[in-house]
Rosetta silent file (secondary structure, phi, psi, omega in degrees, C-alpha in Angstrom):
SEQUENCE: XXXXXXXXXXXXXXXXXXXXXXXXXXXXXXXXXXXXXXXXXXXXXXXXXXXXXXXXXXXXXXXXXXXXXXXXXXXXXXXXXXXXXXXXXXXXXXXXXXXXXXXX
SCORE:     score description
SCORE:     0.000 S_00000001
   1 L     0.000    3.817 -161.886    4.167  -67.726  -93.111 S_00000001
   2 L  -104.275  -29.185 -146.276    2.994  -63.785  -93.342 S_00000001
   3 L  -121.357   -4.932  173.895   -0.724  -64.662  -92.657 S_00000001
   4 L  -107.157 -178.237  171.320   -0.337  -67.051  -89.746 S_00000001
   5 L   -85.616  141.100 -166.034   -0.086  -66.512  -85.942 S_00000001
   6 L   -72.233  127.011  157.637    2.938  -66.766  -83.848 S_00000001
   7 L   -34.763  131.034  161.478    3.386  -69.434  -81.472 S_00000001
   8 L  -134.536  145.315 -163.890    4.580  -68.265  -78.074 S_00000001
   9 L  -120.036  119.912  144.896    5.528  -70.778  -75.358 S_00000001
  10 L   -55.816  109.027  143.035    5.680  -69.361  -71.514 S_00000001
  11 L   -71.402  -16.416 -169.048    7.805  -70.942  -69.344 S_00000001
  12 L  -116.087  -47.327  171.538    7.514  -69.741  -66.048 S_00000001
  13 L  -176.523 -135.398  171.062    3.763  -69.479  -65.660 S_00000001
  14 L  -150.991  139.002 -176.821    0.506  -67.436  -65.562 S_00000001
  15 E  -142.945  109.965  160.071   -0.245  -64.863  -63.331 S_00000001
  16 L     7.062  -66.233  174.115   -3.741  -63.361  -63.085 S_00000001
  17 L  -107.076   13.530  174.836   -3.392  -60.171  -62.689 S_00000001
  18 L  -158.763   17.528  176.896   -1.071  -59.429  -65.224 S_00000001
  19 E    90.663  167.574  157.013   -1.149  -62.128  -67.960 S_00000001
  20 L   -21.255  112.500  175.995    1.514  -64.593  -69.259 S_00000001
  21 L  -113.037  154.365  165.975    4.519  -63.672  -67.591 S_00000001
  22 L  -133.950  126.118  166.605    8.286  -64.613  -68.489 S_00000001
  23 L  -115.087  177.710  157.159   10.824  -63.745  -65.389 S_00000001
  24 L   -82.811  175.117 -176.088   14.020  -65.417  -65.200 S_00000001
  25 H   -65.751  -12.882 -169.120   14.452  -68.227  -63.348 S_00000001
  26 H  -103.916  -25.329  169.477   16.034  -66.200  -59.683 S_00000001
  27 H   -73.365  -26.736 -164.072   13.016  -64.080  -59.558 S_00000001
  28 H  -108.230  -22.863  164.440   10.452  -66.986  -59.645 S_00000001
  29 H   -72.687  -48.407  171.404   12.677  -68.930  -57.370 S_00000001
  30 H   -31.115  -73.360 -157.694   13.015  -65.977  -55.116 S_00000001
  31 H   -61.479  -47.858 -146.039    8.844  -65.381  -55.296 S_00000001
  32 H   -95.173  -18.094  161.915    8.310  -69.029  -54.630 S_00000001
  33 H   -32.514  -69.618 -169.002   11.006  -69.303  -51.423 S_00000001
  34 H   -66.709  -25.566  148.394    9.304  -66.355  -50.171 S_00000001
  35 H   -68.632  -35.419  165.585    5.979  -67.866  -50.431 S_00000001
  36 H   -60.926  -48.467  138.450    7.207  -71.131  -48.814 S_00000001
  37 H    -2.202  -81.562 -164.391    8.563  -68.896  -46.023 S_00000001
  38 H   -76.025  -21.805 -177.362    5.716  -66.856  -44.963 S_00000001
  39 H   -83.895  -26.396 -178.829    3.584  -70.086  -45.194 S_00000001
  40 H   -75.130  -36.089  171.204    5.463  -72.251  -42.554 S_00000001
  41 H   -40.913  -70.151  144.169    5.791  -68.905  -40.567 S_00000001
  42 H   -36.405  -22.769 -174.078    2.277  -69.136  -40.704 S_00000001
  43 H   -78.725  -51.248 -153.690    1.862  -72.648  -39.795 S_00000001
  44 H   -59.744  -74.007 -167.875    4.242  -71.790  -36.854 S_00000001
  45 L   -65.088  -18.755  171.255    2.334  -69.004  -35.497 S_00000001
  46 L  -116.513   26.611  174.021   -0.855  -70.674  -35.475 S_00000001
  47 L  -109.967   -0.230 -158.762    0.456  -73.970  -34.086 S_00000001
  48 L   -86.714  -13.578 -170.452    2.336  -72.245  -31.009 S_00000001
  49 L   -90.330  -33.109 -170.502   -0.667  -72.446  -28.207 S_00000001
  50 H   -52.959  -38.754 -168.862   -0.859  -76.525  -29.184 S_00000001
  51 H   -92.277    2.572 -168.864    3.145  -77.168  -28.673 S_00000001
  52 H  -101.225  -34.158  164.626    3.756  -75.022  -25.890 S_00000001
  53 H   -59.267  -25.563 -175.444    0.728  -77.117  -24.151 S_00000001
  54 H   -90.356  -23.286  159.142    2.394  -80.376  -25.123 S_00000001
  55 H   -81.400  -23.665  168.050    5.732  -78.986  -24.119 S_00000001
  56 H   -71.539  -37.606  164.482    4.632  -78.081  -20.350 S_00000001
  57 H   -27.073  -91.936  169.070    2.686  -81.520  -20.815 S_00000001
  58 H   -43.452  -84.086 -156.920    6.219  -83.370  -21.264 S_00000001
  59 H   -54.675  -49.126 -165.729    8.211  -80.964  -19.006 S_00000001
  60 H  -119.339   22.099  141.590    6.689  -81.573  -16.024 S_00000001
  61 H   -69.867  -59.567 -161.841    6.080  -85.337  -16.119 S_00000001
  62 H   -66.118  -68.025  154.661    9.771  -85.381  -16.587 S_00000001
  63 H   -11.169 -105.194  176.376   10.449  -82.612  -14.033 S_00000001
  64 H   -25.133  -60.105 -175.484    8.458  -84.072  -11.571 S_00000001
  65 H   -64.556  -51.521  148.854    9.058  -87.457  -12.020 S_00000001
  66 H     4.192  -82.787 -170.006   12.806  -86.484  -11.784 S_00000001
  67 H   -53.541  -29.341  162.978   12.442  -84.939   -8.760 S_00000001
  68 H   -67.921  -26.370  168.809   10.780  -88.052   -7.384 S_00000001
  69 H   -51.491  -57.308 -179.172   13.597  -90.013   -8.437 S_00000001
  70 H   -45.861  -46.435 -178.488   16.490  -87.668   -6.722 S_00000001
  71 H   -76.406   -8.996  172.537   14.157  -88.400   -3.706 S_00000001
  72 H   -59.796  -35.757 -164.436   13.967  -91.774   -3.937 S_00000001
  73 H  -117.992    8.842  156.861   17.429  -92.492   -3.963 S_00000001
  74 H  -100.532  -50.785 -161.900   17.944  -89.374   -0.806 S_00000001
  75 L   -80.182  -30.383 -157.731   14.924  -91.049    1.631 S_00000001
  76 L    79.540   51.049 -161.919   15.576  -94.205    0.116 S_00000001
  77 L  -142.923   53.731 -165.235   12.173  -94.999   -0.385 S_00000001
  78 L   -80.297  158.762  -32.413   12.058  -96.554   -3.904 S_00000001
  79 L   -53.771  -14.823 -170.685    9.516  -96.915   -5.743 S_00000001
  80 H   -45.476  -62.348  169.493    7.377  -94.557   -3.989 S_00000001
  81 H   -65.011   -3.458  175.278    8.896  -90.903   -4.676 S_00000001
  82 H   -99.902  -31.836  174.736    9.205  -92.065   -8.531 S_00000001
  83 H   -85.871  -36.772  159.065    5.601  -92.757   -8.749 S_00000001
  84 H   -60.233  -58.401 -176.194    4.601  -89.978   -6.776 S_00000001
  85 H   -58.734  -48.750  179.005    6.407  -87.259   -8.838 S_00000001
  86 H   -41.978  -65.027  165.666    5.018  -89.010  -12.012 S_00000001
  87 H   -26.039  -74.606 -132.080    1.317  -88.932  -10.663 S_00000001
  88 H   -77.244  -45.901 -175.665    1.835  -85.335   -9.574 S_00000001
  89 H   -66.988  -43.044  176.889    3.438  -84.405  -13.280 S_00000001
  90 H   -64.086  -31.963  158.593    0.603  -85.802  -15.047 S_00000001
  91 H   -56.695  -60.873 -155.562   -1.910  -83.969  -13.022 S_00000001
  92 H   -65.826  -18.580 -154.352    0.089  -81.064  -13.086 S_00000001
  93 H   -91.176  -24.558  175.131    0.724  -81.702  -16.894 S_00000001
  94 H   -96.016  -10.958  175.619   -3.223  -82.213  -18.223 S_00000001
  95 H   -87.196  -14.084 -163.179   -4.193  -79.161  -15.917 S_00000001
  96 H   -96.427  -63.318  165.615   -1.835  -76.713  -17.644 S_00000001
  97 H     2.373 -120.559 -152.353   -2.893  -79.012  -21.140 S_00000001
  98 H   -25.761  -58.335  159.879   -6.786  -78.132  -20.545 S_00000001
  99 H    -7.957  -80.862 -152.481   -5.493  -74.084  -19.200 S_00000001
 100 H   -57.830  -33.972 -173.120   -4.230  -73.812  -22.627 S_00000001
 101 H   -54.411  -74.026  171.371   -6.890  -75.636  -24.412 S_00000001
 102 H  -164.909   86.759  159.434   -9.721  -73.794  -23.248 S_00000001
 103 L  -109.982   86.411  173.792   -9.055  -70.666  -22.038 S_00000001
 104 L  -130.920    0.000    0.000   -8.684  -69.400  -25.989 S_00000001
């Protein structure tokens, strides 16, 4: 037992730049939260010109098309002001779309 070498078992990992490491367990949960974190934060921030195009996209079909409805049922002139706002929101909804798309 004097002449051989000691076993050592790592549990928590390997790190690069500094060798075998042993933390406790609330530090390497900490480090990997805070890595999960900053990566959806990341995700977020470079996903934000796509959903805010897809949310004016939706909002003003729905808007519009709304708005043809309320008139539809004030002129009385169904289907016509329901079809019309929809048309108009889908124009209005692929021109802001393409805007975002590409002007980048």
């Amino acid at each position: 037992m004097a002449g051989e070498p000691a076993i050592v078992v790592y549990l928590y990992g390997f790190s690069e730049r500094r060798g075998p490491v042993m933390g406790n367990a609330r530090n390497d949960r900490a480090r990997s939260w805070g890595r999960s974190i900053k990566a959806l934060q990341t995700n977020v921030e470079r996903a934000g010109p796509a959903a805010a195009a897809s949310y004016s996209l939706i909002g003003s079909v729905v808007l519009l098309g709304g708005l043809g409805y309320g008139c539809d049922h004030w002129f009385g002139t169904t289907p016509w002001g329901l079809v019309g706002g929809l048309v108009l929101g889908v124009v209005t909804g692929f021109y802001l779309l393409a805007k975002a798309v590409w002007l980048k």
